[in-house]
C-alpha positions in Angstrom: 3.5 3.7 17.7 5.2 0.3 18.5 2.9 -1.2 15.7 3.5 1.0 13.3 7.2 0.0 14.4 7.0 -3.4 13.7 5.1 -3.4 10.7 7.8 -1.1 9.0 10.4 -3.6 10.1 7.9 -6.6 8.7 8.2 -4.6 5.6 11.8 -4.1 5.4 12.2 -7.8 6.3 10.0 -9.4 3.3 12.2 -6.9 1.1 15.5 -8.0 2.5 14.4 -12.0 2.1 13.1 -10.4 -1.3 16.4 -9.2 -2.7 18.3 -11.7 -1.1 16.4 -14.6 -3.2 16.9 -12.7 -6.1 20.5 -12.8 -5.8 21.0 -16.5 -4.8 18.6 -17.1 -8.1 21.5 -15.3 -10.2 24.5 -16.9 -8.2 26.5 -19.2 -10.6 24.2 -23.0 -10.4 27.6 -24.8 -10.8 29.0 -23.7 -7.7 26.4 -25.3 -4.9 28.9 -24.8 -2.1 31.1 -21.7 -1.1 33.2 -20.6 1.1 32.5 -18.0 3.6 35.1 -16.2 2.5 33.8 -16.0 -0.6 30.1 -15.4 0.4 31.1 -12.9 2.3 32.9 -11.0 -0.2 29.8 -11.2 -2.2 27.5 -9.8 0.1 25.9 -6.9 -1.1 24.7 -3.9 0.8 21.3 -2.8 0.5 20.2 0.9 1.3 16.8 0.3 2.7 14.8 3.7 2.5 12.6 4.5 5.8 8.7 3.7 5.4 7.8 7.1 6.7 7.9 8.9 10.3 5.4 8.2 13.4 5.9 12.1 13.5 4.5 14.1 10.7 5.2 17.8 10.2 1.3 18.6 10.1 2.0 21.4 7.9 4.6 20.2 4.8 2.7 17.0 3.8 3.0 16.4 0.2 3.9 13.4 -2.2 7.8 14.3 -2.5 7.2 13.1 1.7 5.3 10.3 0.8 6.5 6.9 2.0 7.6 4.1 -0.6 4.3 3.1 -2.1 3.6 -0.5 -2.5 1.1 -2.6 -4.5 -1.5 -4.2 -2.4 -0.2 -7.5 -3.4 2.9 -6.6 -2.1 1.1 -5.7 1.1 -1.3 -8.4 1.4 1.6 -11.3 0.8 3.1 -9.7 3.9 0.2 -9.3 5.8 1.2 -5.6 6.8 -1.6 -3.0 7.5 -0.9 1.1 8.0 0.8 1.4 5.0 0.7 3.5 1.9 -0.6 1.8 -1.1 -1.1 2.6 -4.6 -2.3 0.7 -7.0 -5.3 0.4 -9.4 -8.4 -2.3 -10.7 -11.7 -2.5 -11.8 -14.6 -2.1 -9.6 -16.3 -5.4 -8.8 -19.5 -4.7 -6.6 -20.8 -1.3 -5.3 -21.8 -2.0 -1.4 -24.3 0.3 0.2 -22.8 3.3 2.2 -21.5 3.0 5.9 -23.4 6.2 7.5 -22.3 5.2 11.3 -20.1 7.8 12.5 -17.7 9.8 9.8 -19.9 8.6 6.1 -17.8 6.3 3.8 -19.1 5.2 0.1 -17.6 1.6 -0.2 -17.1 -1.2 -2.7 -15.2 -3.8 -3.8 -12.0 -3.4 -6.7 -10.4 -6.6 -8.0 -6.5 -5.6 -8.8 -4.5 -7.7 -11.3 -3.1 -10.3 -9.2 -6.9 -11.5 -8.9 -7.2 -9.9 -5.1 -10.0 -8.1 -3.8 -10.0 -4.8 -1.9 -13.0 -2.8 0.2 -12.8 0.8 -0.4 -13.8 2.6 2.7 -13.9 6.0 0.8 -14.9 8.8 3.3 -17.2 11.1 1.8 -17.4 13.4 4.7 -13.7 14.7 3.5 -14.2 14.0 0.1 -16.3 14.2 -3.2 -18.7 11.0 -3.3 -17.8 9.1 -7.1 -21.5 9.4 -8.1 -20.9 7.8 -11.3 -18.7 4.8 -10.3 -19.9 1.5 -11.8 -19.1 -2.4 -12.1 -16.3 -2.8 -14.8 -15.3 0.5 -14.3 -11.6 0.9 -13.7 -9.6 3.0 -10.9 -6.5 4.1 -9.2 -5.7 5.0 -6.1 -3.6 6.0 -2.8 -4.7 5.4 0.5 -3.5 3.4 3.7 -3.8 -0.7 3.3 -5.4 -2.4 6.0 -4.5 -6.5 5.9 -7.5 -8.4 6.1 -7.4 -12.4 4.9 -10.3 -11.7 2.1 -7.7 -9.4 0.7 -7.6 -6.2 2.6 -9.3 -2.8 2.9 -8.2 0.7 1.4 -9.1 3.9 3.2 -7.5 7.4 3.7 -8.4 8.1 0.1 -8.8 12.0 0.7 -6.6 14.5 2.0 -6.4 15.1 5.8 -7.9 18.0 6.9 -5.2 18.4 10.4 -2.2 17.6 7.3 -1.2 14.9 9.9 -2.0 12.3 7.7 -0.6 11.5 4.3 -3.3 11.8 1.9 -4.6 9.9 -0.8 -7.1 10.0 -3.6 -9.2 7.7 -6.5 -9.1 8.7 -10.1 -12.0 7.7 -11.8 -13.1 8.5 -15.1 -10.5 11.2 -15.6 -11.5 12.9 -12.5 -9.5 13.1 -9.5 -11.4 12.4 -5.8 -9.4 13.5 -3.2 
């Protein structure tokens, strides 16, 4: 729980330093020095919204209580992991399945930015994408897991227990969830 803790508040942080280095990009270049007076005054106040709950409600789950959703950029940048993320690419390599313990069809996506994800898909919970191929293109929601080669995407299905915040792939006008 602590974890999960600190790597809502690593994501709140990057955001902060985020907004804050937009502003000082639009501050006025002739003035390089100010007073304090006058930074204060220009201080603006951000309304951060929360990441999500450690406690879920295991019954009212849905996407209205969804926590923000990032990119996996964004995610990967700030090396967080446990986090919502939805994004989208095209598939790069189909891997063979995991079959140790709970059965997970994987592969690899490349996203825009030029990053490359593992899919962990779970096809215990949900549908297996038979007809998935190299080139084809996705989207998806799941959790992000950091990892340097560019991270890993899992909880793409619903959760059985609704303890989880689900997520899904949409692949070729079909929905896997």
């Amino acid at each position: 729980m602590l974890g999960r803790c600190h790597k809502n508040l690593s994501l709140a942080l990057v955001l902060l330093v985020s907004a804050c280095s937009q502003n000082e990009q639009s501050a006025d270049s002739n003035s390089s020095k100010q007073s304090a007076t006058a930074v204060k005054s220009q201080t603006q106040h951000l309304q951060l919204k929360s990441l999500g709950s450690n406690v879920l409600k295991t019954d009212t789950l849905n996407d209205a209580d969804a926590p923000n959703l990032r990119s996996a950029n964004t995610l990967f940048l700030a090396k967080l992991s446990d986090v919502q993320v939805e994004d989208s690419g095209k598939v790069i390599k189909i891997l063979a399945d995991d079959n140790n313990g709970s059965r997970h069809q994987k592969f690899l996506v490349r996203i825009s930015s030029g990053q490359t994800l593992l899919f962990a898909h779970n096809i215990d919970l949900a549908p297996r994408i038979n007809d998935i191929e190299v080139g084809d293109s996705i989207s998806f929601r799941g959790e992000y897991e950091y990892n340097p080669k560019g991270g890993i995407v899992h909880w793409t299905h619903r959760d059985p227990d609704g303890s989880h915040f689900g997520g899904w792939i949409k692949h070729n006008g079909n929905t896997y969830q």
